[in-house]
Each structure stands twice: as C-alpha cells, then as structure tokens.
C-alpha positions as CSV (number, residue, x, y, z in Angstrom):
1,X,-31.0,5.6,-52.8
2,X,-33.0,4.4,-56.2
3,X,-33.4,6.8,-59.5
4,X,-36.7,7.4,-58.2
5,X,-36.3,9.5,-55.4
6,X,-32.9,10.9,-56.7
7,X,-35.3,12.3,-59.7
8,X,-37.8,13.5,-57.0
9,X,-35.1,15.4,-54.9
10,X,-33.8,17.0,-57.7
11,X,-37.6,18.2,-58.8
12,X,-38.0,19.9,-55.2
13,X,-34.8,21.7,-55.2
14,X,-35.0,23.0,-59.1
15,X,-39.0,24.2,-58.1
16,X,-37.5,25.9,-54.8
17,X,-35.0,27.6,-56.1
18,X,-37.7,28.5,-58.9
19,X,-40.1,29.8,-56.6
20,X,-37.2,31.8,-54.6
21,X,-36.7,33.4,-57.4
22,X,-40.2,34.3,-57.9
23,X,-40.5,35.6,-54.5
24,X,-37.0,38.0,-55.5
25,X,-38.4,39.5,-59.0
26,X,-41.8,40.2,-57.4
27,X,-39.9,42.0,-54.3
28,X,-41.9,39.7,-51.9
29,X,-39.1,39.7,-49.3
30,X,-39.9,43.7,-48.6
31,X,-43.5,42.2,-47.4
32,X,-42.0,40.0,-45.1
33,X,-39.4,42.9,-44.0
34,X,-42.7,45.2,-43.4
35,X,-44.9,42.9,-41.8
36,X,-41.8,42.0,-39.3
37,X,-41.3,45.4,-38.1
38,X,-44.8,46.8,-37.7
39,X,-45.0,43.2,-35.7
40,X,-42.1,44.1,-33.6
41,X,-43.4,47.9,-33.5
42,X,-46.4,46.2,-31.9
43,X,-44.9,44.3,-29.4
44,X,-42.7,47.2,-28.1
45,X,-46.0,49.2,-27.9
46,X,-45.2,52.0,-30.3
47,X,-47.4,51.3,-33.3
C-alpha cells in the first residue's frame, strides 16, 4: 500500500467518524428510530 492511499483512508475514516458525530449532537438517530417504527406500524397495518 503507497502513502497515497494510506493518507486517503485515513481522510475517510477521520470525516466519518466526524460526520457520526454530527449525526449524535444533532439527535439525528431519533429520526431514523421514528421513521423505522411508523414504517413498521405501516406494514402491520395499524398506523
């Protein structure tokens, strides 16, 4: 593996992990949670 794409790798993972924790302060996992269950509330035919 060259220093190029070591450097890149190591870009990706520092901007995910960034963006993850984005995602956390901004509480965007409790979208996800309600979107899943009126989805699932849906398919079971009660909402």
């Amino acid at each position: 593996m060259n220093k190029k794409t070591f450097l890149v790798r190591i870009a990706i993972i520092i901007l995910s992990a960034g963006l993850l924790l984005i995602g956390i302060r901004d509480r965007g996992f409790q979208d996800v949670k309600n979107k899943a269950v009126r989805i699932c509330y849906e398919c079971i035919g009660i909402g």
